[in-house]
N, C-alpha and C positions, 0 to 999 in steps of 0.2 A: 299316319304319322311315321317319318323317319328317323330313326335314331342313328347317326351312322356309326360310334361310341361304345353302343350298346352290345354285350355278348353274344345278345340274341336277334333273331329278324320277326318271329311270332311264334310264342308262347303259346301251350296250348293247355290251361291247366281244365283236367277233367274231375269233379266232383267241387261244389262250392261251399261245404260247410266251414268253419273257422280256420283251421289251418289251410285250405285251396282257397280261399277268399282272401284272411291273408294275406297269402303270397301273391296271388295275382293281385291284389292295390298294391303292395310294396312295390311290385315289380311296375308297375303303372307311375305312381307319386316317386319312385328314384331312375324310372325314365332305361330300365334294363332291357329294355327288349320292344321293339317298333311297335308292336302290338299285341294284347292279351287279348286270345277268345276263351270262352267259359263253356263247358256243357256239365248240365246238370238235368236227372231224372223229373229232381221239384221244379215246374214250369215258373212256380208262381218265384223261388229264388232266385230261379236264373235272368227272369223278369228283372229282380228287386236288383240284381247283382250290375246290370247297366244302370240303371235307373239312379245307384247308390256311386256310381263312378269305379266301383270295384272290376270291374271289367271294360274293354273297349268296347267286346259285341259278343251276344250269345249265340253259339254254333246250335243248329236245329237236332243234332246227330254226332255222337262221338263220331263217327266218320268225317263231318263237316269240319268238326274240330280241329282235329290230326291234320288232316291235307292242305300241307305246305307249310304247317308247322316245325322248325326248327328245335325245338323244346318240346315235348309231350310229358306233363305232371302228375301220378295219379295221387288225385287226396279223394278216394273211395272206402267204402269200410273193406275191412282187410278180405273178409268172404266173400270179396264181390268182383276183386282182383283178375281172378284165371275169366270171368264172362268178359272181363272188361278191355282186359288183352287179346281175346278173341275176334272182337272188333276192333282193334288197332291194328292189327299186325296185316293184313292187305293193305292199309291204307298209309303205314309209318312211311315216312319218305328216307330216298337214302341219306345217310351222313348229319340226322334228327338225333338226339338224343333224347332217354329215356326215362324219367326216374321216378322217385313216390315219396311220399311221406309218413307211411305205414311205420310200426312202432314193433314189427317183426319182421325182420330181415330175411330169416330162412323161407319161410314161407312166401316173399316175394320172389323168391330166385327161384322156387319149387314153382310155383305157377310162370316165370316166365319159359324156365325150363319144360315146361309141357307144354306150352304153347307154340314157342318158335323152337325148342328142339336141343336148346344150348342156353346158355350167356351171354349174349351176342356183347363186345367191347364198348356197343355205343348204350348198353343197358347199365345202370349206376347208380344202384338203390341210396336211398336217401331218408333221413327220421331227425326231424322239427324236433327237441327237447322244450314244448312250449305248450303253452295253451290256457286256457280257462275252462273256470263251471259254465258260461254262457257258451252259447252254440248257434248255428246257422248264417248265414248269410250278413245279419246286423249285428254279427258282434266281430265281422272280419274288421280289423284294425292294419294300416300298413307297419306299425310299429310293434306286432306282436314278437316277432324276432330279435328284437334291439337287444344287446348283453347275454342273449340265450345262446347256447348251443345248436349245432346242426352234424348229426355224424352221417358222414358217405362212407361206403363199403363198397369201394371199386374191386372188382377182382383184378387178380393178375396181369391180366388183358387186357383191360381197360384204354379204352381209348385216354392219352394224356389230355389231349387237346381240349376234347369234351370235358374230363374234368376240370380243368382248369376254368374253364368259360361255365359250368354249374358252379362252382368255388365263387367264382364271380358274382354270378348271382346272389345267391345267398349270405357274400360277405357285402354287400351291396344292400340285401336289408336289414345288415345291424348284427347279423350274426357271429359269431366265432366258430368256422367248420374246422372241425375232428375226424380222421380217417382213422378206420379201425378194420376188422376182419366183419364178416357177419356174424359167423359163428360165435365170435367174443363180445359183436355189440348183442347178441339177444341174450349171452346169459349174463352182462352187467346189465340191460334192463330188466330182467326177469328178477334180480337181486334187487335193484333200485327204484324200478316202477312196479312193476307187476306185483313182486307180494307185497308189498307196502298197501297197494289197493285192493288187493286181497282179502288182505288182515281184516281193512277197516269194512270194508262189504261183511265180511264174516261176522264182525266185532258187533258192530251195529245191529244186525241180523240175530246174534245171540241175545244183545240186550233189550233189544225191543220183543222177544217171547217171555220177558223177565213179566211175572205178576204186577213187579211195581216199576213197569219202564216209564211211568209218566215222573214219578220221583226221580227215578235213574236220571233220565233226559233233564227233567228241569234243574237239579242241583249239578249237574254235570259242568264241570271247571273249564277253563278255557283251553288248558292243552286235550281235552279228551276232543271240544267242539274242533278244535286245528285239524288234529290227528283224522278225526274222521269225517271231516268235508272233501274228502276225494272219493268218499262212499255215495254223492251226490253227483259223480259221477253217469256217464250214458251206458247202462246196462248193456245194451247192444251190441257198443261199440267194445265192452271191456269182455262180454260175451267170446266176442270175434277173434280180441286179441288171446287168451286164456288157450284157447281152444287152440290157436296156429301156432304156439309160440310153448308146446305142452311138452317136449321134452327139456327145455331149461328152467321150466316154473315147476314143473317135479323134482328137480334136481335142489332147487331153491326150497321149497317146502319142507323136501325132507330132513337137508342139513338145519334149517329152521327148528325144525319140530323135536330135533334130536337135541337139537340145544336149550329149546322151552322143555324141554321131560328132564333134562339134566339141571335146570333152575326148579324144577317142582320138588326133585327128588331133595335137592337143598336144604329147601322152604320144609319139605314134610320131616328132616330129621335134624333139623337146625344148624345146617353146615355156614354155619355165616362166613368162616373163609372163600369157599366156594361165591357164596354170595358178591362179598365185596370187591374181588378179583374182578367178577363177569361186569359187575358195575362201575368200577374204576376203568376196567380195560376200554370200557362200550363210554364212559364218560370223556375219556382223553381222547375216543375216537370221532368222538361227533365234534368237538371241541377240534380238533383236525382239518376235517371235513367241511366246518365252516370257514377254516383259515384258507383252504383249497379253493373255496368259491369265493372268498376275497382276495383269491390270490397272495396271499403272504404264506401259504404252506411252503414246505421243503422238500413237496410232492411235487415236482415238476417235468412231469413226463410229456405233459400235453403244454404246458406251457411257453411261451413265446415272450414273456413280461419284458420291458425293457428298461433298464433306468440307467441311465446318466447323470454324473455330476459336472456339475458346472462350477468352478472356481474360478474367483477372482483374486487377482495377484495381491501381493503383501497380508500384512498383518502383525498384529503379536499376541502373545500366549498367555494366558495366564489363568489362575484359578486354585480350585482345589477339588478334585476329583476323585473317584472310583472307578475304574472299568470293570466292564465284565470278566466274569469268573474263567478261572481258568480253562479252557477246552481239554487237554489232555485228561485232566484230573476228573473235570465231568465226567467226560466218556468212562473213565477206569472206575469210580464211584458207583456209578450202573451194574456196570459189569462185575464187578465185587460183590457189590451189595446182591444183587441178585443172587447169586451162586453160593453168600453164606447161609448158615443157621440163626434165624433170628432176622430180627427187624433194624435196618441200618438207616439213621438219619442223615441227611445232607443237607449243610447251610454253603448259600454261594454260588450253585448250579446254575451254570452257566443256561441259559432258555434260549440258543441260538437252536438255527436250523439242523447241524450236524451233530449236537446232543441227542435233541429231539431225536431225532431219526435213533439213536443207543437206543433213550428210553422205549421207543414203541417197541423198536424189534423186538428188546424183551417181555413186553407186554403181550406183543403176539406170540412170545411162547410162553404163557402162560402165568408170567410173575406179576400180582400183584404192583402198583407202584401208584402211591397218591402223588398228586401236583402233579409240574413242579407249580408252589405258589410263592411267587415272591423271591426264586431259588432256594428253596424249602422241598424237597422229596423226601418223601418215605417207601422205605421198598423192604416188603414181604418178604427177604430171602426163601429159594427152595433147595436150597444145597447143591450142592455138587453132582446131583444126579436127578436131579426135579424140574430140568425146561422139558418143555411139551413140541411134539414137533408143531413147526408153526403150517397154515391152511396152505401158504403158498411164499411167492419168496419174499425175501426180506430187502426193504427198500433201503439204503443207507444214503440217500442227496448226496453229499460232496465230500462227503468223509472219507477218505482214505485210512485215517487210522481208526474206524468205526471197522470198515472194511479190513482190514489184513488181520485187527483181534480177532476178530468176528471169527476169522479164519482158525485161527487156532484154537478159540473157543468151543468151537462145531466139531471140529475134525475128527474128535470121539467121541462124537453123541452115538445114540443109539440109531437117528432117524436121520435121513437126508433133507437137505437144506440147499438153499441157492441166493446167494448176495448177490443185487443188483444195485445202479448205484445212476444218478445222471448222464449228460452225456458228459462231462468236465471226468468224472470217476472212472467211467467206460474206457475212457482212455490211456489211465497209468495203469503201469506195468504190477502185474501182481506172483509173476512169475519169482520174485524171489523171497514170499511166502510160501509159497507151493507149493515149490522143491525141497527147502528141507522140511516141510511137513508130508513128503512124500519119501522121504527118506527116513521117518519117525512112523510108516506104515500108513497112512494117511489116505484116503483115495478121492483126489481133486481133479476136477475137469477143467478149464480156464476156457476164454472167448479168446479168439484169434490172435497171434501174438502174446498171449501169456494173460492177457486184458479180460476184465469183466465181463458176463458174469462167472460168480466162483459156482461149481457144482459141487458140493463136497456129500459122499456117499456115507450113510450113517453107520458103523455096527462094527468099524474098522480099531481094531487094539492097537495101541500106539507104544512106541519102546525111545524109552529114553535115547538122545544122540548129543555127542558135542559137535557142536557151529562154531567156526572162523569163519564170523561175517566177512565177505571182502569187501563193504561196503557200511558206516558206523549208519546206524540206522536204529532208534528207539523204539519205532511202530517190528519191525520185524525182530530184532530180541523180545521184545513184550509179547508178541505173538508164540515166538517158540517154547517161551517161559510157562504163558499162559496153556498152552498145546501138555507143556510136560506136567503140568497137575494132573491129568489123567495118565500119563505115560508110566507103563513099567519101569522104574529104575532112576536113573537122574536125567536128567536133562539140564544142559551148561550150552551158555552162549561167551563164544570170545569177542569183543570190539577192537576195530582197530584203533578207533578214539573213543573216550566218553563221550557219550548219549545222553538224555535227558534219564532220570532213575525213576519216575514217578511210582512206574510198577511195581518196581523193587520197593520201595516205600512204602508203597499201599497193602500192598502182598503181606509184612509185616504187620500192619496195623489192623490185617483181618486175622492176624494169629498165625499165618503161613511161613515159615522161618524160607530166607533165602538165601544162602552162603554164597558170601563173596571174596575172591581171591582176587585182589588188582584189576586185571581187563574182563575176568571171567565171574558170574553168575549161573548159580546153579539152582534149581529146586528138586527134591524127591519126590514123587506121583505118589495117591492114595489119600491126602490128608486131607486135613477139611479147612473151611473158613468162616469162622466166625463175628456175625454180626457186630457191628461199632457205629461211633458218631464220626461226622469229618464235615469240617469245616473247609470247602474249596477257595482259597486265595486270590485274587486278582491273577488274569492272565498280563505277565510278562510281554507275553508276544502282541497282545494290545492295548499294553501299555508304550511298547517301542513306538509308536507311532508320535508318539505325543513328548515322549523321550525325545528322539529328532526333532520334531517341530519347536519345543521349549531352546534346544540347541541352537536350532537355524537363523531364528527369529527375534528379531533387535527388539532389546527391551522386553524379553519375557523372564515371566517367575508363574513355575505351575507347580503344584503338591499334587503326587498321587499317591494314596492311599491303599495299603495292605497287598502288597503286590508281593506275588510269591518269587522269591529270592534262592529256589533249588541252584544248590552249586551246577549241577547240569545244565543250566537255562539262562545263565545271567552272561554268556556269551554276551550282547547287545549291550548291557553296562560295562563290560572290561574292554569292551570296544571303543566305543565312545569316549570313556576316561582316556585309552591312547588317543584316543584323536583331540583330545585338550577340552571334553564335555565338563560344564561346571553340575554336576551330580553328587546330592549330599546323600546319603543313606542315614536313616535315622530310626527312632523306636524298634528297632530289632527285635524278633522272638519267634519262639516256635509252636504250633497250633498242628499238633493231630500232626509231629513227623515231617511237618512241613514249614522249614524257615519261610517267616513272613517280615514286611518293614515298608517305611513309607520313603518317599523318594522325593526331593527337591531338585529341579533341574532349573535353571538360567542360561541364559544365553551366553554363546561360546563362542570366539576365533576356531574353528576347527580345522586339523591339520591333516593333508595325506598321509596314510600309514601303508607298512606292507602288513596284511591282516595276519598274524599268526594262526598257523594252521591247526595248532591245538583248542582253536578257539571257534574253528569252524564249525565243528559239529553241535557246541552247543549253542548257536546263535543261527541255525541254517535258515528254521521258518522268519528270518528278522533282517533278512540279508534285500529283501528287494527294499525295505525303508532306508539301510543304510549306505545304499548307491545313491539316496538323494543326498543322507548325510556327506559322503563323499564329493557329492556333486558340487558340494558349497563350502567343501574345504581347501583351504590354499595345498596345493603341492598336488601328489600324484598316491595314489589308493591304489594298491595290487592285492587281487584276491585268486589264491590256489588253493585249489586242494576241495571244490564245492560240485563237486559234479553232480552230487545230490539233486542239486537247485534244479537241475534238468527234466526232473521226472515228476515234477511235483504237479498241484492243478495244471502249470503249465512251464515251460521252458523257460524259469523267472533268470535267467539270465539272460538270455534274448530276447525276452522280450521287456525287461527293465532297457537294455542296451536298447532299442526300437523304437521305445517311449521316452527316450533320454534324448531321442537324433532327431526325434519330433518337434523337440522343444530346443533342438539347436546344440545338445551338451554332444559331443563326440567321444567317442569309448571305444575300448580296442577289445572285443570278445576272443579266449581261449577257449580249448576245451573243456578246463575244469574252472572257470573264473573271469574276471574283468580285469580291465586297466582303465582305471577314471582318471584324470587331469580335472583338478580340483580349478574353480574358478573362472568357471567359462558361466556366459549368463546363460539360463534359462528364461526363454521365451516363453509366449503363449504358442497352443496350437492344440490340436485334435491328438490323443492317448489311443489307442485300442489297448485295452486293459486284459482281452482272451476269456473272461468270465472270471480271473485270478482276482479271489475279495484282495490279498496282500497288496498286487498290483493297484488296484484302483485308490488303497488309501495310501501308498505310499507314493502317489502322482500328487493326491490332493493333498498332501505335504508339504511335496515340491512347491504349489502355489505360493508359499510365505514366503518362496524367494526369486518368482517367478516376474517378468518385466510385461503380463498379457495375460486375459485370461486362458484357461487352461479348462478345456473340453476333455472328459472322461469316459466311451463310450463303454458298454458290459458290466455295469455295474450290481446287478440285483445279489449278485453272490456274497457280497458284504455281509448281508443277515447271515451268512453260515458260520461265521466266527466271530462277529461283533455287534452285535444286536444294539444298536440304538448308537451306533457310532457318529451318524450325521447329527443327532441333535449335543452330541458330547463337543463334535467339532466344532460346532456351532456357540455353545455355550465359554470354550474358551480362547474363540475369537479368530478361530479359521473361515475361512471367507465361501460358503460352499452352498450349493443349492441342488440337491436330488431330484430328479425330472423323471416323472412316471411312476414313484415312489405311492404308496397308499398316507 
């Protein structure tokens, strides 16, 4: 048979039990490769393996196999390896590639290494994340890989070519392939597979010498039967792996064992904080871990997900709503509450991605935190001197302001730390956190260009400094602020404009006095912070969305509901009102420090403004919605003094200005701002949104005044500041459809 299509010209996979059987019908039934030969020791399999259609033809001789195969597969038990390469390696043809299925990498490269002498580029180990209890020949399935996993651990050298055409392969039977190092892929399976089969071998093996194991067994509950059906397992084969794979399953055991004797010691003296910490931390974390395999986590290192919105043009507005909780105030909530004395409740918590990401970091250093349930947290504080170094670094998805606290949070712990952060994160500048926390004694590493990740060295005493920001910025005053709680002496930040104050606010209402003089904010190092209730308010900044859209859109009337009204942040309302927004404010009041009120918006004639520059700072994250607001306002919109907007997820002036010329609206980019020309229509057309959540909901804005629909592409980042936004949209009458969404 000819494929001419196909990666491969003939496949040679050598051993046929479940995973090499498998793989050679998948690669058969999706047509990858001209031909599959089979060789196996069991006669009577390799018999069954034509007979079954899982193979074209059975080679008489690994030799037979190999020769003029393109592809060579080993699915061999892993002990059998170095005999099995012995016999290949006279007969590998040139410019063939190499690879296995084996579930220990070191020990693949160790055995090829002795055998041919090196690594040879066209060698490119490979490990199937698949399989079942059944075994042999009749239970190869071609659909065993569909939705699984497949990681390769090319080295350095590696031929591309060959990889690329294995990638093929294996993405060709269903699978999702992962490149990682060797090294790293055998100690996350020695973490994720290995002691997990372990345990239950062990578990099992204890309880069946129990006197009364037939009790044991028969009243035994369903998660004990889940848990330990991988102890039914092929001894042999888990033998093989145990044994080749013994410097990271040690590694794994021991930190295991350290952590069950530090839960015994607990249990023997009744430390039920101890207790509930290890339980809550290991509950949020599995609860994670499932979100990662559905792909909704905010863990997306390997990830590739894609979603697009789809809008259709016009519409009108209306309703009576709630948005999600404030972002800023989540993250600071965490952060506080952790670090006081006492147990701090939160109503409102915000449950998007870049919360999340607050909450665990502190969980991984050691704070207690139940939920969130419902935006309900409760957090353990450990004081001021009580985080624990965490195992390894700390992931923050898309936070930037997760990431630059964080920084001043760490800078005087005892113990070193490393923020890492997406690729959208990896990219903004962090170098002007870094420097004056380098100049407060500080000792910070950065990635290339000033850019992620942060290294911050632990054990470093810090001395009060005063900052004239050159740039108005809330996340790095809040930073410095936060830096100078530990610092000798005072620490003062100057702004050149006002900022959002939420730290300052909160900082107070955990008992931490912060003196303020006009542009300047101070705190004194030493003190403490004490536990409290806080109530988190509707985010402002996604409520702007719907603020514009009730604006834009003939014949709307929308209520939103408890939206926090910080003098710092309501830039977007005193904006709007210039441009002729019909905006009522109403029920006013203050909860926990922080003015709250509900908001009636209607539809508007909106009018170009020149945006005042004192308004810029607090309206910066609201500025990509209000270039469509401008878009649809008669006259001419001039915005200075935003250079900010540059450095954020993404270049939201250029690329609001990109997304605007997409859809026909033309704009004159400066260096720190725009020039919109109110009144030009907006067409349909194709957005690139850069991953920027801001960007994609304020395109699909645009739609209600758009003459075509309007394509979104990059949208999955939405969940990191607005969790449930398309069905909000949806509900008051924006015309939208999320593609690839769960």
């Amino acid at each position: 048979m000819t494929v001419p299509s196909a990666p491969f010209r003939r496949v040679a996979v050598i051993g046929l039990g479940l995973i090499g059987g498998s793989l050679a019908s998948a690669i058969r039934t999706q047509q990858l490769a001209g031909m599959v030969t089979g060789f196996d020791t069991r006669q009577d399999e390799l018999a069954l393996g034509v007979e079954l259609g899982v193979i074209d033809e059975a080679a008489d001789s690994i030799e037979q196999a190999v020769k003029g195969s393109d592809l060579v597969v080993l699915a061999v038990p892993v002990r059998a390896t170095r005999a099995v390469l012995e016999q290949i390696r006279p007969v590998i043809e040139e410019g063939a590639i190499l690879s296995d299925v084996g579930s220990t990498k070191s020990s693949f490269v160790a055995d090829v290494e002795a055998v041919f002498g090196e690594l040879p580029p066209w060698v490119i180990p490979g490990h199937p994340i698949a399989g079942s209890e059944k075994s042999g020949i009749r239970a190869a399935r071609p659909d065993l890989f569909t939705n699984h996993k497949v990681i390769l651990t090319p080295a350095q050298n590696a031929d591309q070519a060959g990889l690329n055409r294995l990638r093929t392969v294996w993405e060709g039977a269903g699978a999702t392939v992962l490149t990682m190092s060797v090294g790293y892929h055998d100690e996350v399976l020695a973490a994720t597979s290995h002691l997990p089969h372990l345990i239950a071998f062990s578990l099992v093996d204890t309880l069946a010498g129990e006197d009364e194991n037939m009790d044991i067994f028969r009243y035994a509950a369903g998660g004990f039967r889940d848990f330990t059906r991988i102890a039914a397992s092929d001894p042999v084969m888990w033998h093989d792996i145990f044994l080749s794979n013994r410097d990271a399953v040690l590694r794994v055991i021991d930190h295991f064992t350290e952590d069950l004797d530090q839960l015994r010691a607990a249990i023997a003296c009744g430390d039920g904080a101890t207790l509930l910490r290890v339980f809550s931390r290991a509950k949020a974390a599995r609860e994670h871990f499932s979100k990662m395999l559905s792909g909704q986590a905010y863990v997306t290192n390997n990830s590739d997900k894609q979603v697009t919105f789809q809008m259709q043009p016009g519409g009108t507005v209306r309703g009576d709503i709630r948005v999600p909780g404030d972002k800023s105030m989540s993250h600071r909530s965490i952060m506080l509450g952790a670090l006081a004395e006492g147990t701090t409740e939160v109503k409102g918590f915000l449950e998007g991605e870049d919360s999340l990401a607050t909450l665990q970091a502190f969980r991984d250093m050691g704070v207690t935190i139940e939920g969130p349930d419902d935006g309900f947290v409760r957090i353990h504080g450990v004081g001021m001197k009580g985080l624990q170094a965490p195992r390894g670094p700390l992931y923050l998805g898309n936070s930037g302001t997760a990431m630059r606290l964080f920084a001043g949070l760490l800078a005087a712990q005892p113990f070193d730390s490393e923020l890492t952060g997406d690729a959208s994160l990896s990219k903004r500048p962090m170098g002007r956190v870094a420097d004056p926390l380098r100049a407060m004694g500080a000792v910070i590493d950065t990635g290339e260009g000033g850019r992620p990740p942060l290294k911050i060295r632990g054990g470093h005493a810090l001395t009060g400094i005063h900052y004239e920001m050159p740039v108005a910025s809330a996340q790095v005053k809040s930073c410095l602020l936060l830096a100078g709680l530990y610092a000798e002496g005072v620490t003062s930040v100057t702004e050149p404009a006002p900022t959002r104050d939420h730290t300052e606010r909160m900082l107070e209402g955990f008992g931490y006095h912060v003196h303020r003089d006009g542009a300047t904010a101070s705190v004194t190092g030493g003190g403490k912070l004490s536990a409290c209730a806080i109530d988190v308010p509707a985010d402002i900044s996604s409520a702007a969305f719907f603020l514009v859209a009730a604006s834009i859109a003939e014949d709307s009337d929308l209520t939103l509901r408890h939206v926090g009204m910080n003098p710092t942040r309501v830039g977007v309302i005193n904006i709007l009102k210039q441009m002729g927004a019909n905006i009522e404010v109403f029920n006013e009041k203050v909860i926990g420090g922080e003015p709250v009120a509900d908001l009636r918006v209607q539809s508007a004639r909106l009018k170009g403004i020149d945006i005042p520059e004192e308004q810029v700072p607090l309206a910066i994250d609201e500025f990509p919605v209000l270039f469509i607001a401008a878009a649809c306002a008669e006259g001419r919109t001039v915005l200075r003094g935003a250079e900010e907007l540059r450095v954020k997820e993404s270049d939201r002036i250029q690329v609001m200005a990109d997304g605007l010329a997409a859809l026909g609206v033309e704009t004159t980019v400066t260096p720190d701002g725009i020039i919109i020309d109110g009144g030009q229509e907006i067409g349909g057309g194709t957005v690139e949104s850069h991953g920027d959540h801001r960007i994609s909901m304020s395109f699909a804005v645009a739609s209600l005044r758009a003459t075509g629909p309007i394509r979104i592409n990059d949208c999955a980042n939405v969940a990191t500041s607005f969790p449930g936004f398309v069905d909000l949209a949806l509900q008051t009458g924006i015309r939208i459809n999320a593609e690839g969404s769960d």
